[in-house]
GULOGU-877111 format. One line per field, with one value per residue (C-alpha): residue number from 1; x, y, z. Coordinates in nm, 3 decimals, padded with zeros to 5 digits. Layout:
BEGIN
num NUM ...
xx X ...
yy Y ...
zz Z ...
END
This chain:
BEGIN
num 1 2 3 4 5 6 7 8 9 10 11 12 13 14 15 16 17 18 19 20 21 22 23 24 25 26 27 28 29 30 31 32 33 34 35 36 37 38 39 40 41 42 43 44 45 46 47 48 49 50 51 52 53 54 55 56 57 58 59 60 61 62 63 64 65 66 67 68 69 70 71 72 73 74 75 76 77 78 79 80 81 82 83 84 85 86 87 88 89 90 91 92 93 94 95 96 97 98 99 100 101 102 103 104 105 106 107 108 109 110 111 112 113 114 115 116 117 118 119 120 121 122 123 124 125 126 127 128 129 130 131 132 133 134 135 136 137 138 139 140 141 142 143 144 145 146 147 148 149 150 151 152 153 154 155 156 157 158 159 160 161 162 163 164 165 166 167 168 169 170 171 172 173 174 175 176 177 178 179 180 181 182 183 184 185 186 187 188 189 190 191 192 193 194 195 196 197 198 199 200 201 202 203 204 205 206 207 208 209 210 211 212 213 214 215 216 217 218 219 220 221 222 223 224 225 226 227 228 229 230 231 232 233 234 235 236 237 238 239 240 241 242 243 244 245 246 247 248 249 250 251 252 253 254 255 256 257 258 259 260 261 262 263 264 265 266 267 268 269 270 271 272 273 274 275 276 277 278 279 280 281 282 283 284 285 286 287 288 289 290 291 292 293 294 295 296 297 298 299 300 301 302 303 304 305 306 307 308 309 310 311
xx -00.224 00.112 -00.071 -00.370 -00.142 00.058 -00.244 -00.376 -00.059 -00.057 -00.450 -00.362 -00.066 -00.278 -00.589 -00.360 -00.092 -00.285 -00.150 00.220 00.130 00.083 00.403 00.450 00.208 00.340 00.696 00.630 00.374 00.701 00.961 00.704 00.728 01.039 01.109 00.860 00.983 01.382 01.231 01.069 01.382 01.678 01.418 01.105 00.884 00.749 00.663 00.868 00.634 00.677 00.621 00.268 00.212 00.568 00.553 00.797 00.798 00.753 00.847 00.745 00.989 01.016 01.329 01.432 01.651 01.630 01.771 01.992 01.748 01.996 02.274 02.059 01.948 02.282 02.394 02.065 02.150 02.494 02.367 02.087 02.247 02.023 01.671 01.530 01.559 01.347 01.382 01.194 01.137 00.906 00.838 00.540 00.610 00.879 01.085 00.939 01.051 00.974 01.129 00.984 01.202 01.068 01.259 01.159 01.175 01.008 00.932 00.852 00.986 01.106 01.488 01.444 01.257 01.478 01.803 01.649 01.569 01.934 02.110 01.874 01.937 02.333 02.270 02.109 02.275 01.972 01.808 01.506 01.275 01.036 00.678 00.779 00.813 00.566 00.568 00.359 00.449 00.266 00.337 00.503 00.187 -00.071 00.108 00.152 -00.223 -00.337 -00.124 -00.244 -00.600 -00.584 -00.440 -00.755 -00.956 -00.803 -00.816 -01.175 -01.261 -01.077 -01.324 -01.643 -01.524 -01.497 -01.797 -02.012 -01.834 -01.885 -02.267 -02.255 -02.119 -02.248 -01.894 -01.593 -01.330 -01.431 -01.445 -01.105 -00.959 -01.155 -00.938 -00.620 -00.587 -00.671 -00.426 -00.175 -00.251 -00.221 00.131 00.292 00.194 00.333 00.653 00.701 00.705 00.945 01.189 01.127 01.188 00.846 00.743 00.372 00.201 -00.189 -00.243 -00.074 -00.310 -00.570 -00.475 -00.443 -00.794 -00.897 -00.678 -00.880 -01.206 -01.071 -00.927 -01.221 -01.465 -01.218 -01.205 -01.611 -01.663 -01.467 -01.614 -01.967 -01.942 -01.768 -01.960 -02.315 -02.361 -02.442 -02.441 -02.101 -01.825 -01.628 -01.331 -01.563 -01.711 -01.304 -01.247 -01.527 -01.442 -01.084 -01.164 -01.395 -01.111 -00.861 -01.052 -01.176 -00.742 -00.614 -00.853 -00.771 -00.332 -00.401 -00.546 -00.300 -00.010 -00.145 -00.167 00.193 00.295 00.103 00.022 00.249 00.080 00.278 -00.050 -00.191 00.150 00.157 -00.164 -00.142 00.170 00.067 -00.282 -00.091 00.155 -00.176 -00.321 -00.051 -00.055 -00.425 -00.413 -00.154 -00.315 -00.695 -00.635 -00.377 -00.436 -00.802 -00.909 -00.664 -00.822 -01.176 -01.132 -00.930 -01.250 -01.466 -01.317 -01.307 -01.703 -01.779 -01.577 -01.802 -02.079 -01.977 -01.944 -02.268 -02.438 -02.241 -02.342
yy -02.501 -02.423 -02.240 -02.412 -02.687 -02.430 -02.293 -02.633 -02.722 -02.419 -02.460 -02.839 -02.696 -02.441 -02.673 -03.001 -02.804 -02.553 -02.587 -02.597 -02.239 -02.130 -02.102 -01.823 -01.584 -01.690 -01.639 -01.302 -01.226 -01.351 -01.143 -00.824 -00.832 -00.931 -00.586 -00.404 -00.535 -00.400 -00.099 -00.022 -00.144 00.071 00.329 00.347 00.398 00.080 00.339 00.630 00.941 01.243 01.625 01.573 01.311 01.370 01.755 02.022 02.235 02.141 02.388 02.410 02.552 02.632 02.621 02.698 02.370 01.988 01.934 01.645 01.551 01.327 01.577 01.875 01.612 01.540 01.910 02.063 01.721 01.860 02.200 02.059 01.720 01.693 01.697 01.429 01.596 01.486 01.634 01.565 01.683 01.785 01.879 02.171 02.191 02.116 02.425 02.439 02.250 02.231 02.096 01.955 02.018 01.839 01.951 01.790 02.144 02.171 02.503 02.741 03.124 03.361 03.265 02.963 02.949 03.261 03.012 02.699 02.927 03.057 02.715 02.607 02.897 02.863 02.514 02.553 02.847 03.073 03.353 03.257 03.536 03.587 03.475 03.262 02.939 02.860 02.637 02.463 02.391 02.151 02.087 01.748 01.696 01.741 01.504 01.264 01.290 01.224 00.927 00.801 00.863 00.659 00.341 00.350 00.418 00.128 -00.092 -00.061 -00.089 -00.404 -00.511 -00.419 -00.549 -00.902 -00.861 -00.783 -01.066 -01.359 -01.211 -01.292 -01.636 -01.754 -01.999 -01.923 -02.055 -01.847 -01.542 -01.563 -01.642 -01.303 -01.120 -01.319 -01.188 -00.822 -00.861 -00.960 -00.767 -00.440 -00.588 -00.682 -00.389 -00.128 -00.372 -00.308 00.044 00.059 -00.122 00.078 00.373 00.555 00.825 00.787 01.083 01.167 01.057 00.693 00.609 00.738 00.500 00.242 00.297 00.224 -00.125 -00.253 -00.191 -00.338 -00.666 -00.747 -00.667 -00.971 -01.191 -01.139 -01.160 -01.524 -01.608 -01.574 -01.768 -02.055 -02.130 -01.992 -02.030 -02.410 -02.429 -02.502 -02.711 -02.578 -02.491 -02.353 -02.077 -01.981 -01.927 -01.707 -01.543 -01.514 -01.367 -01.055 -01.026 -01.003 -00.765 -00.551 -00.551 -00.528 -00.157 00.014 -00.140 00.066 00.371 00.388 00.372 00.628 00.851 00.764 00.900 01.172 01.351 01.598 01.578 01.419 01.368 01.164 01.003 00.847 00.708 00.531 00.371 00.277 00.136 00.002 -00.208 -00.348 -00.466 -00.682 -00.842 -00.865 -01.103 -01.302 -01.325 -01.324 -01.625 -01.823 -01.811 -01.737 -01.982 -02.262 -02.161 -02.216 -02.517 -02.735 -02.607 -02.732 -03.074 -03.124 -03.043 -03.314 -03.571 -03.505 -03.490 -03.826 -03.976 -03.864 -03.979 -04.327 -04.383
zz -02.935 -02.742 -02.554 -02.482 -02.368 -02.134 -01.961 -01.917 -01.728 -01.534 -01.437 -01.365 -01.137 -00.972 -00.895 -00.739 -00.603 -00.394 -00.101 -00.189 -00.333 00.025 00.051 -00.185 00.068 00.414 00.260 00.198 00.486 00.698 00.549 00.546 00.949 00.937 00.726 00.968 01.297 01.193 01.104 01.395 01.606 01.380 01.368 01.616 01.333 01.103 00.804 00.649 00.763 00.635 00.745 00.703 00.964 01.169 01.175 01.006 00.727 00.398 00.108 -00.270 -00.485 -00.843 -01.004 -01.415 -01.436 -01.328 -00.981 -00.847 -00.570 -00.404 -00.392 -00.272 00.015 00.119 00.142 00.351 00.553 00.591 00.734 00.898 01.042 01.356 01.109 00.876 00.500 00.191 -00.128 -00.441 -00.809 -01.029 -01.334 -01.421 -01.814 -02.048 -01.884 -01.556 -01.268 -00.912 -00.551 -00.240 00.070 00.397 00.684 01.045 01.202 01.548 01.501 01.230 01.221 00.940 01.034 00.947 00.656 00.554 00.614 00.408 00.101 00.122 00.111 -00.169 -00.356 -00.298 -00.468 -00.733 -00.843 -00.847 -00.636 -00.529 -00.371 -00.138 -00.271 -00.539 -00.258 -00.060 00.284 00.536 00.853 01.065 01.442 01.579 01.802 01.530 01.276 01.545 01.643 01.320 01.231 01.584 01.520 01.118 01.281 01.550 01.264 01.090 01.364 01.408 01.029 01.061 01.393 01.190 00.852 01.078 01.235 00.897 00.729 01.041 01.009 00.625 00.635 00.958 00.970 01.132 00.858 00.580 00.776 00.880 00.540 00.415 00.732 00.716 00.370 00.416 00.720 00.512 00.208 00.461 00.663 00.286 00.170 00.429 00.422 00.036 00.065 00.397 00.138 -00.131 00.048 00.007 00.256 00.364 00.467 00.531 00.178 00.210 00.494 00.278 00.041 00.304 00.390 00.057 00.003 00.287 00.150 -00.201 -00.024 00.138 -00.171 -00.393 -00.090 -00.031 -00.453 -00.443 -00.097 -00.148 -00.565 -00.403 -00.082 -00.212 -00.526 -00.612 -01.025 -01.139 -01.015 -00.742 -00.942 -01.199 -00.970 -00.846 -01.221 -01.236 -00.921 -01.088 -01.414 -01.291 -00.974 -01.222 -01.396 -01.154 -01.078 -01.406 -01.442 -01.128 -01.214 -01.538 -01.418 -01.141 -01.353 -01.594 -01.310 -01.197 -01.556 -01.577 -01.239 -01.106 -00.720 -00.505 -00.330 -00.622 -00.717 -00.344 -00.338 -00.702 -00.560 -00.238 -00.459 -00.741 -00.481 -00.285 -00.579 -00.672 -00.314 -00.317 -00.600 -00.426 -00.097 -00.223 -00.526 -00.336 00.023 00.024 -00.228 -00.060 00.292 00.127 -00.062 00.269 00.409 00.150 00.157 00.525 00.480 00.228 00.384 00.744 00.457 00.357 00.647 00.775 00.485 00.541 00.893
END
């Protein structure tokens, strides 16, 4: 009964008090440019790229014993104090481990590579020889290319998803609330993981990619129930909207965060977080600020209803 009683008061709280609620999503759509507009100014850059989209070498190691990423970081930073260094962990099996180095290098030769191996070695205490690493190296110009090249390609999925959407509707207000929350689900997003520290790479836009096409399916699911679908009140068909949205959220959350646990690709591991961060900001932006934009434009339409009827 307690809890009948709380849900009634939150439902009650939700349905009145819509548009205090908008608060919540400009709040944070605010502070996410704020984030990305002193990131951009300390650093140039509004995202943490790595090797893969900002060129260098990027080496897989396997080691016998866990490594203090932070530590080994901090010394190849010391020998290297002119290049961006990322290390990471992982783990192969219970006595199997493995590092990623990402090193900013310009260039690529055997000197080099020969050099990073050594100080790694030196560090973790352990010879490592020739053929048991592997590396990559990818040029500044193509990494910069390609991260170039996503963001047109992002741009003009955002100009067609607009376009496709106005078509659907046929009114101007609903469209925009469908883009001004995959805008903001995409600038929150990016601004969550410059703060967390996460470095995107070809696999991050990827993911980035995807969020849009997720944001705009919610935003079109709760769109299209409360505008054209006619049984049902109006808060009746958001509900509805609601509980397959929060569905459709609450699988992909799950099955992202299995694959957090589980997966050993960094590949993977960066696109469940990148997917598992939009979703959360999707439900903010698509059942606070999209339902708010809809129903102030659903009211404004009955009263000029009314008052047509009237005169």
């Amino acid at each position: 009964m307690e809890g009948q009683t709380l849900l009634g008061k939150i439902k009650g709280f939700y349905e009145k008090r819509y548009k205090a609620l908008l608060i919540l999503p400009i709040l944070l759509f605010i502070a996410a440019v704020v984030v990305i507009g002193m990131k951009y100014a300390a650093t140039g850059d509004f995202i943490n790229r790595d090797v893969s989209l900002k060129g260098g070498i990027s080496f897989t190691i396997p080691v016998q014993k866990d490594v203090d990423n932070i530590a080994l970081g901090d010394y190849l930073k010391s020998k290297y104090p002119t290049n961006d260094v990322f290390v990471k962990s992982f783990r192969q099996s219970a006595t199997s481990f493995g590092l990623i180095v990402d090193i900013d290098f310009k260039e690529s030769n055997q000197a080099i590579i020969d050099q990073t191996i050594s100080y790694v070695s030196s560090f973790v205490g352990a010879d490592i020889k020739k053929g048991e690493y592997s590396y990559e190296f990818i040029e500044s110009s193509l990494g910069a290319s390609f991260f170039r090249q996503t963001f047109i390609a992002l741009g003009i999925a955002f100009l067609f998803m607009g376009i496709v959407v106005f078509f659907y509707f046929k009114t101007v207000v609903p469209s925009l609330a469908v883009i001004i929350s995959v805008i903001a689900d995409i600038v929150t997003t990016v601004a969550i993981v410059d703060v967390l520290g996460i470095r995107i790479g070809t696999a991050g836009l990827s993911a980035l990619l995807m969020l849009i096409g997720y944001s705009v399916n919610t935003d079109i699911l709760l769109t299209t129930r409360a505008l054209k679908r006619k049984e049902a009140t109006e808060m009746e068909r958001i509900y509805s909207s609601i509980k397959t949205g929060f569905m459709t959220a609450g699988t992909t959350m799950a099955v992202s965060t299995v694959a957090l646990i589980v997966a050993d690709s960094e590949v993977i591991r960066q696109i469940m977080t990148v997917v598992f961060i939009g979703m959360i900001i999707d439900m903010i932006n698509t059942w606070i600020t999209n339902v708010a934009l809809i129903r102030m434009y659903l009211e404004k339409k009955h009263k000029a209803e009314n008052r047509q009827n009237e005169s």
